[in-house]
N, C-alpha and C positions, 0 to 999 in steps of 0.2 A: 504494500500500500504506500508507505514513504518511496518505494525507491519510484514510484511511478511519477509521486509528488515533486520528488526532486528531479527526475527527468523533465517533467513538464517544465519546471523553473529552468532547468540548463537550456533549452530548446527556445526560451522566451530568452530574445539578446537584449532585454530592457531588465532582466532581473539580477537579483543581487547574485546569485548561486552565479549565472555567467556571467558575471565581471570578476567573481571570487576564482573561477577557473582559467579564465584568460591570465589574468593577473599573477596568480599566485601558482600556477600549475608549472610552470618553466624555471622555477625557484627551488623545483624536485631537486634533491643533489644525491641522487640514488644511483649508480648507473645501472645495476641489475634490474631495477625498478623498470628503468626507461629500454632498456632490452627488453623487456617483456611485453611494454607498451607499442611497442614499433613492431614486436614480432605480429599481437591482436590486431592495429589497427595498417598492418602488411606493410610497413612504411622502412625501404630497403636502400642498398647505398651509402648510406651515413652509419657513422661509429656512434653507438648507443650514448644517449645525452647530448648528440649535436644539437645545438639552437635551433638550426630550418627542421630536425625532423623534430622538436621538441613542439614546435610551430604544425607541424602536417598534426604529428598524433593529436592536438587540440584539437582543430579544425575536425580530422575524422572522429572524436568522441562528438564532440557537440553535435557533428551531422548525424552520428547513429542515436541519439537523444531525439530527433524528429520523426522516426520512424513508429508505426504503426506498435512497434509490439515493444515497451518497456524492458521482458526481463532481460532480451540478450542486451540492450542499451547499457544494461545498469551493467550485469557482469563484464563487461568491458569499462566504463567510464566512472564503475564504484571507486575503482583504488584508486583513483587519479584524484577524483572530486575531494574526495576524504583527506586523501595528502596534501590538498589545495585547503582543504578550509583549516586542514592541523595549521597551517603553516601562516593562514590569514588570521586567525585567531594567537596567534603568537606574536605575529608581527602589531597587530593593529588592534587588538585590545589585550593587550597585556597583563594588565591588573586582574579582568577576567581569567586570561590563561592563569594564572597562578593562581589565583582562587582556585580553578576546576584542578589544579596539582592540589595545591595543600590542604584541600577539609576535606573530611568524614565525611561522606552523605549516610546517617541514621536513619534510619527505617522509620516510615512515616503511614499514615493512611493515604489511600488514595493507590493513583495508578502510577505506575516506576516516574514519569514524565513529573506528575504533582509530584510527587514523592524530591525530586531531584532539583526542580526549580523552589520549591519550597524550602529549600537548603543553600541554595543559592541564594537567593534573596533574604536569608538567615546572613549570610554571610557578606553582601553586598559590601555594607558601609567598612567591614573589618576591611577590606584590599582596594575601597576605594574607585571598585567599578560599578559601568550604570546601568542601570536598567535597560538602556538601547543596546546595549553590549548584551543583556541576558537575549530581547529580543531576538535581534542580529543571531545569536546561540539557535534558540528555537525554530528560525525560521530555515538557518544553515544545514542544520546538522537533523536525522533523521529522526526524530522523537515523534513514538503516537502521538497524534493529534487530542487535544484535550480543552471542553469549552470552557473550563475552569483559569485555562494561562492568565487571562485579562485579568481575571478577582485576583491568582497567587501573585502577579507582577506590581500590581497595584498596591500590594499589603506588604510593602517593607516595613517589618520594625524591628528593631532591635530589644534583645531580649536584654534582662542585667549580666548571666554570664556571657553574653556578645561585649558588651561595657567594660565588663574587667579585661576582658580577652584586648581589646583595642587599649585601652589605660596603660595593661604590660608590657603591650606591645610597640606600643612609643615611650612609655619610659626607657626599656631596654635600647631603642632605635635612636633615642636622641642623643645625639654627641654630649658628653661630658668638659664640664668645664673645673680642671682641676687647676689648683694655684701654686705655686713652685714651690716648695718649700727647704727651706736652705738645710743643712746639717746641723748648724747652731742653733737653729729652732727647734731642735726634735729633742 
């Protein structure tokens, strides 16, 4: 069901997913990766990772994204997409990335998607990312679909152990201002 979702979006050239794969897909620094990519999308002549076949294999994912039948689209242009949003998510919400590295996600009610944005937005203010960054998440990356996102996005707040957690965490971060103290004074 998502990966049809996310075809549709790669196939539409006004949506975020293909600018996320133009952009960020040639940033692959894989070269097995990209052997593999050139062998699926038959693109021959070039030493795996060249830039113009880096360029062809785009072009041929995106073009098998318009075709009638989703699941061969997906098993060819999953791995690509994927390594494209790892890698757009790294570079250009940052504070995000390292949110989704450093917490817990605790088991919650609801469905894994609530479950995981509900922890997220537990976590927002601690790393200082925003809510357009969870967005941009949900909209990228393949999570069930859930009519709940709007209410869970909406309802950031921080809990008190959130409070202490942020408190320790910039006392520990902020530079210390020690004063010199000579040997004669000790």
């Amino acid at each position: 069901m998502e990966q049809e979702r996310i075809c549709q979006l790669l196939a539409n050239a006004e949506s975020r997913a293909h600018a996320v794969l133009l952009s960020k897909g040639p940033l692959i620094r894989d070269n097995d990766f990209w052997r593999r990519a050139q062998k699926t999308f038959h693109i021959t002549g070039f030493r795996d990772g060249n830039p113009l076949a880096k360029q062809r294999v785009l072009a041929r994912a995106l073009d098998s994204t318009k075709a009638k039948e989703s699941r061969p689209a997906w098993s060819a242009v999953g791995p690509l997409y994927i390594k494209a949003v790892q890698i757009y998510f790294e570079q250009e919400t940052p504070n995000l990335y390292h949110l989704l590295r450093a917490e817990d996600f605790v088991a919650s009610g609801g469905s894994q998607t609530e479950h995981i944005f509900r922890c997220i937005c537990r976590a927002l203010p601690l790393h200082e990312a925003s809510i357009d960054d969870a967005k941009a998440l949900y909209e990228l990356w393949g999570f069930e679909r859930t009519p709940q996102i709007e209410e869970i996005l909406s309802s950031v707040s921080i809990r008190a152990d959130d409070v202490r957690r942020m408190v320790t965490m910039r006392k520990y971060d902020a530079p210390r201002d020690f004063k010199r103290v000579s040997y004669d004074q000790v």
